[in-house]
C-alpha angles and dihedrals in degrees: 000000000000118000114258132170092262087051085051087057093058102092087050101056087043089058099043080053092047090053093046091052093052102036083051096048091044093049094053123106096286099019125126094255094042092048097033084231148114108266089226144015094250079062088055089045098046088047090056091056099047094042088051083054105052091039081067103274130155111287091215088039104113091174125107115203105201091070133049091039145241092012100027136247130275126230140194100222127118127213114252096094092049091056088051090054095042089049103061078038095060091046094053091042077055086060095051099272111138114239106263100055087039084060093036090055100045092047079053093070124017097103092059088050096059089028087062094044088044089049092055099041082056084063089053099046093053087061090079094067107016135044117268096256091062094037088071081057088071095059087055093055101046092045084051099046108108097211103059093031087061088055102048099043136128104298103013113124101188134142090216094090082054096062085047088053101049090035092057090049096054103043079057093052088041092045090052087035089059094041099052113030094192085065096094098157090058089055086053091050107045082055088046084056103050092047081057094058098043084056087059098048131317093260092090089067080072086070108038100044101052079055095055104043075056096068089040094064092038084062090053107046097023118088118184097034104025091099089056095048094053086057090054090046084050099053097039087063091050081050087058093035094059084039086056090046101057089039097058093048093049103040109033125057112247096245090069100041090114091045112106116216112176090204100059142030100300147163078264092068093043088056088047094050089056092043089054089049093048086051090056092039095052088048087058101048094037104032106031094058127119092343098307117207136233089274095055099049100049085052090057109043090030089054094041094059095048090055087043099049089038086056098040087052087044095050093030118029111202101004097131082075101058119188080355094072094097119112098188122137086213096056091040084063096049094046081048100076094034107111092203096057098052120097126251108260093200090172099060125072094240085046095048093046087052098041084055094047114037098033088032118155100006085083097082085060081067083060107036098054105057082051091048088049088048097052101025111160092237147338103286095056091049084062091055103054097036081065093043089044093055089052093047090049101050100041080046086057094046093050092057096055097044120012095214093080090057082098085060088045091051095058082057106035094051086049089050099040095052078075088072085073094050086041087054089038098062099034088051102047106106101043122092127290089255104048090039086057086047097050102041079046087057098043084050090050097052086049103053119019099006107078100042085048092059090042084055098055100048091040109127113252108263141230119227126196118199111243133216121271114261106181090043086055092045082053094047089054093048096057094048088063102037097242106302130186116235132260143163085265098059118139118266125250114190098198115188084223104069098180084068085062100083099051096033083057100051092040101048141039094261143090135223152237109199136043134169089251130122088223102053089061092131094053085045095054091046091060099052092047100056089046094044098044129107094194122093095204097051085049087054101041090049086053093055102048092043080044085220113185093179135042113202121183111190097215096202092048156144090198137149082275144101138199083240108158117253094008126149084235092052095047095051090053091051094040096226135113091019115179120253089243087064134072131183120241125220114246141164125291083243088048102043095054089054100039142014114214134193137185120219116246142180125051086331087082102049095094092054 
C-alpha cells in the first residue's frame, strides 16, 4: 500500500477517535471529569511527589511527606513520569494557570496522552511482520483493550502507559533487528528501549528478556543466520546497558549507586544488562568458531547463562523477583486486596469473565501467531515472530499469574492480534467486494469489542458493599482545620483504610500513617497493630511515636483491621470500652454511619 495524503491523515484521525474515547468514558457517571477526582490512589500518590518537587524538594528524595507520618513514607517510583506531568504543567502555568490546577490537569491527563502515542508506535511496530493496511489493526486493539484503557484513562497518573509505550517501541526495533541482521541500530534500540522501560518500573524486563531469550535460541538452532542474530542480541544488551547507565546517574543519588534495590533502576540491573551482554559475547567466541555446530552452541550460550543467572542469584538473591520479593504477612494482606495483584482463575467462571474482558482481544494474538510462524512467508520473518511469540507467551503467562502485567501482554498481544486482518485479508481475497468487507468488519469485531462483550455476559452476578465516603470525610477534615493550607507540620490521622490516605492527604490539611507501599511496611504495621491490641498502653505507645492527633476507623472496610475480640479496633467500631486517650467526636448523621472518629487526648496531646 503505497503512502497518499488520506494515509497521512491517518494518525490524526487515530488520535480525534482516542480523545473522544476518553473524553466519553471520564465524563460518565464515575469517570475523572465527571467526579473532579483522580481515578486511583497510585494518581493521589504520584500528585504528592510531583507537587513536593516542584514545591522545591529533593530530586533524589523518594520520600512524601504527607504519608507515613511523621517522617514520611518512602516510594519506589522513578522520575520520569513526574517530569512528563511538570512539563505540560509548566507550559499551562505559562498561559496564567496557578500552579496546582496546572499540576491537577496535567496529571489528568497525562495517561491518554501516552495511551494514544503507544498505541501508534504499535502501528509502527506491526510493520515489521503485516502489510500496512493490518498494522493499523494493531492501534485499534490496543485502544480497545479494557485492561490498558482502564489504565490510561482520563485521571490516571500511572507509570504503567509508559512502560507500554516504551515496551511497544522496543518489541518494533527487536522484530526488524531479528529480520535483517545488517539493522544494527534497531538492535541498539530496541536495548535502549527496554532500559527505558526498566527505568520506569521492572515490568518491562518482562518484555525484553523473553526477546532475548528469543535471539538466544535463534543462534542456537539457526544455522545460516545464528551467529547474526547473536550480534543483534549483543548489541541490544549494550543498548540496555547504556539505558541502565544513564538511568542510574539521573535518577539515584551517588552515594547508592552500589546499593542494589531490586524495585527500582539499580546497580542490580546494571549488573544484569552486562551479564546479558557476556552471555552474547561467550556464544560468539566459543560457539562461533570454525563453524560450530548445534552442539556446540548450545554448550556455550547454555553454559554462559547458567553461569549468568547463578551470579546474578549469588550477587542478587531473589532478584529475579523484583518489588515482589517481599515475604510479609501485612503487606500479603494488603496485596491481597489489590485487584491488580490476584491471579486470573480462567477456569473458573469469575476468572474466565475477567480473562475475556480485561485481556480481551488481544487473545486471538495467542492464535494467530503460532499460524503466522507456521506459514511464515521465509526465513527472516520466522525469526520475527519467533521473537514476538516468546514475549506474548511469557507476559501471557505473567499476567496470569498476576493481573497487573496485562499492560506488558498487551504490547505484545496488540502487535500479535493485527495478524488477524492480514489473516482475514488473505483468506478473503478472492471473494466479492461485499463479503470480503463483511468478513475483515467481523475479524475486527472479535478483536475489539467481541471477546469482552462475551466476558461481560457470563460474568457471576456480584456482590457490592457500600463503601465509606471518602470525599465527605476529606470535607469534614477541612472544616476541622478552617481551612487551612498545608504544610510539613500538618496534624496526624491514623485511618484503618489505608487506600483513602492518599487522597485524604492531597485534598486536606493532614497527614497520614498508613499507606498500600512496600516501602511504608512500618507505617503499615503500625497501623494493624493499634487497631488489633488489646493493650491500652501498646495502643498508646504506638499513637505518640507516630504524634497522632486523629483516629479514624472506615466501618464498611478492608481496612488494616480485624473483628478480633477485645481489640482496641473492635472496640472503636462498637463504641464501648474507649480508652481514656481517646475521645468521640461528634459527626453527621451521613458521616457517622460511614466512620467513627475519634481525637487523641490526654498528655498525648500536649505536643499538638
Amino acid at each position: 500500500m503505497r503512502t497518499t495524503p488520506v494515509s497521512r491523515l491517518l494518525p490524526f484521525a487515530f488520535l480525534a477517535v482516542a480523545l473522544v474515547l476518553h473524553l466519553r468514558l471520564a465524563t460518565a457517571p464515575g469517570g475523572a471529569l465527571a467526579t473532579a477526582s483522580l481515578l486511583d490512589t497510585d494518581s493521589y500518590t504520584r500528585l504528592l511527589r510531583v507537587i513536593q518537587l516542584w514545591q522545591g524538594g529533593g530530586w533524589f528524595d523518594n520520600v512524601v511527606y504527607r504519608l507515613g507520618a511523621p517522617e514520611g513514607m518512602p516510594l519506589h517510583w522513578t522520575r520520569p513520569l513526574d517530569l512528563l506531568i511538570m512539563g505540560p504543567a509548566a507550559l499551562l502555568r505559562g498561559f496564567g494557570l496557578a500552579d496546582g490546577p496546572a499540576l491537577w490537569w496535567a496529571a489528568m491527563f497525562v495517561c491518554p496522552a501516552l495511551h494514544a502515542l503507544s498505541c501508534l508506535v504499535a502501528v509502527w511496530a506491526a510493520r515489521a511482520l503485516w502489510p500496512r493496511d493490518a498494522a493499523w489493526f494493531a492501534a485499534l486493539v490496543l485502544l480497545a483493550q479494557e485492561s490498558v484503557l482502564g489504565y490510561g484513562a482520563v485521571g490516571r497518573a500511572d507509570h504503567h502507559v509508559l512502560i507500554l509505550l516504551l515496551g511497544v517501541a522496543a518489541i518494533g526495533a527487536l522484530l526488524r533487528a531479528a529480520i535483517d541482521p545488517g539493522a544494527r541500530r534497531m538492535a541498539l534500540a530496541g536495548g535502549v528501549f527496554g532500559g527505558l522501560g526498566l527505568w520506569i518500573g521492572p515490568e518491562a524486563l518482562i518484555i525484553l528478556v523473553p526477546a532475548l531469550a528469543a535471539f538466544g535460541l535463534i543462534f542456537v538452532f539457526d544455522e545460516a543466520d545464528g551467529l547474526a542474530m547473536a550480534r543483534q542480541g549483543l548489541r541490544a544488551s549494550i543498548g540496555f546497558t547504556v539505558a541502565v547507565a544513564l538511568a542510574l546517574a539521573i535518577d539515584v543519588a551517588p552515594s547508592a549507586y552500589l546499593t542494589a534495590q531490586s524495585d527500582r533502576v539499580s546497580i542490580l540491573h546494571l549488573v544484569l544488562g552486562l551479564a546479558m551482554a557476556s552471555v552474547f559475547g561467550a556464544g560468539l567466541l566459543a560457539g562461533g568458531r570454525g563453524g560450530a555446530g548445534r552442539l556446540r552452541r548450545l554448550l556455550a550460550g547454555g553454559g554462559a547463562a547458567v553461569v549468568a543467572v547463578g551470579m546474578l542469584s549469588l550477587l542478587f538473591p531473589d532478584f529475579y523477583r523484583s518489588s515482589l520479593a517481599i515475604d510479609d504477612p501485612v503487606m500479603n494482606q494488603v496485596l491481597g486486596r489489590i485487584a491488580e495483584m490476584q491471579p486470573l482463575r480462567f477456569w473458573t467462571r469469575a476468572g474466565l469473565s475477567d480473562l475475556l474482558t480485561g485481556v480481551g482481544g488481544t487473545l486471538l494474538g495467542l492464535v494467530v501467531l503460532p499460524l503466522a510462524l507456521r506459514r511464515g512467508p521465509d526465513e527472516r520473518a520466522r525469526r520475527a515472530l519467533f521473537v514476538l511469540l516468546l514475549v506474548l507467551v511469557a507476559s501471557f503467562g505473567a499476567t496470569l499469574a498476576f493481573r497487573r502485567f496485562v499492560v506488558e501482554y498487551a504490547a505484545a498481544g496488540a502487535i500479535a492480534t493485527a495478524g488477524a486482518i492480514a489473516f482475514a485479508g488473505v483468506a478473503l481475497a478472492r471473494s466479492r467486494p461485499l463479503a470480503r468487507a463483511a468478513g475483515l468488519i467481523l475479524a475486527a469485531f472479535a478483536g475489539t469489542v467481541l471477546l469482552p462483550a462475551l466476558g461481560r455476559e457470563i460474568a457471576p452476578p456480584t456482590v457490592t458493599t457500600a463503601a465509606c465516603d471518602r470525599d465527605a470525610l476529606a470535607r469534614f477534615l477541612i472544616e476541622r482545620r478552617g481551612g487551612a493550607g498545608q504544610t510539613r507540620d500538618d496534624p496526624v490521622v491514623l485511618i484503618d483504610s489505608i487506600d483513602l490516605a492518599p487522597a485524604l492527604a492531597f485534598k486536606t490539611p493532614f497527614r497520614f500513617v498508613g499507606a498500600p507501599y512496600h516501602r511504608g511496611l512500618e507505617p503499615m504495621r503500625d497501623t494493624v497493630d493499634f487497631f488489633g491490641t488489646a493493650d491500652d498502653s501498646v495502643a498508646r505507645a504506638i499513637l505518640a511515636r507516630r504524634d497522632v492527633a486523629l483516629v479514624v476507623l472506615c466501618r464498611g472496610g478492608p481496612g488494616l483491621r480485624e473483628d478480633i475480640p477485645g481489640s482496641i479496633g473492635s472496640r472503636l467500631a462498637a463504641g464501648t470500652a474507649i480508652p481514656a486517650f481517646l475521645h468521640p467526636v461528634p459527626l453527621r448523621q451521613g458521616l457517622a454511619r460511614d466512620f467513627a472518629i475519634f481525637s487523641v487526648g490526654g498528655d498525648l496531646a500536649t505536643a499538638r
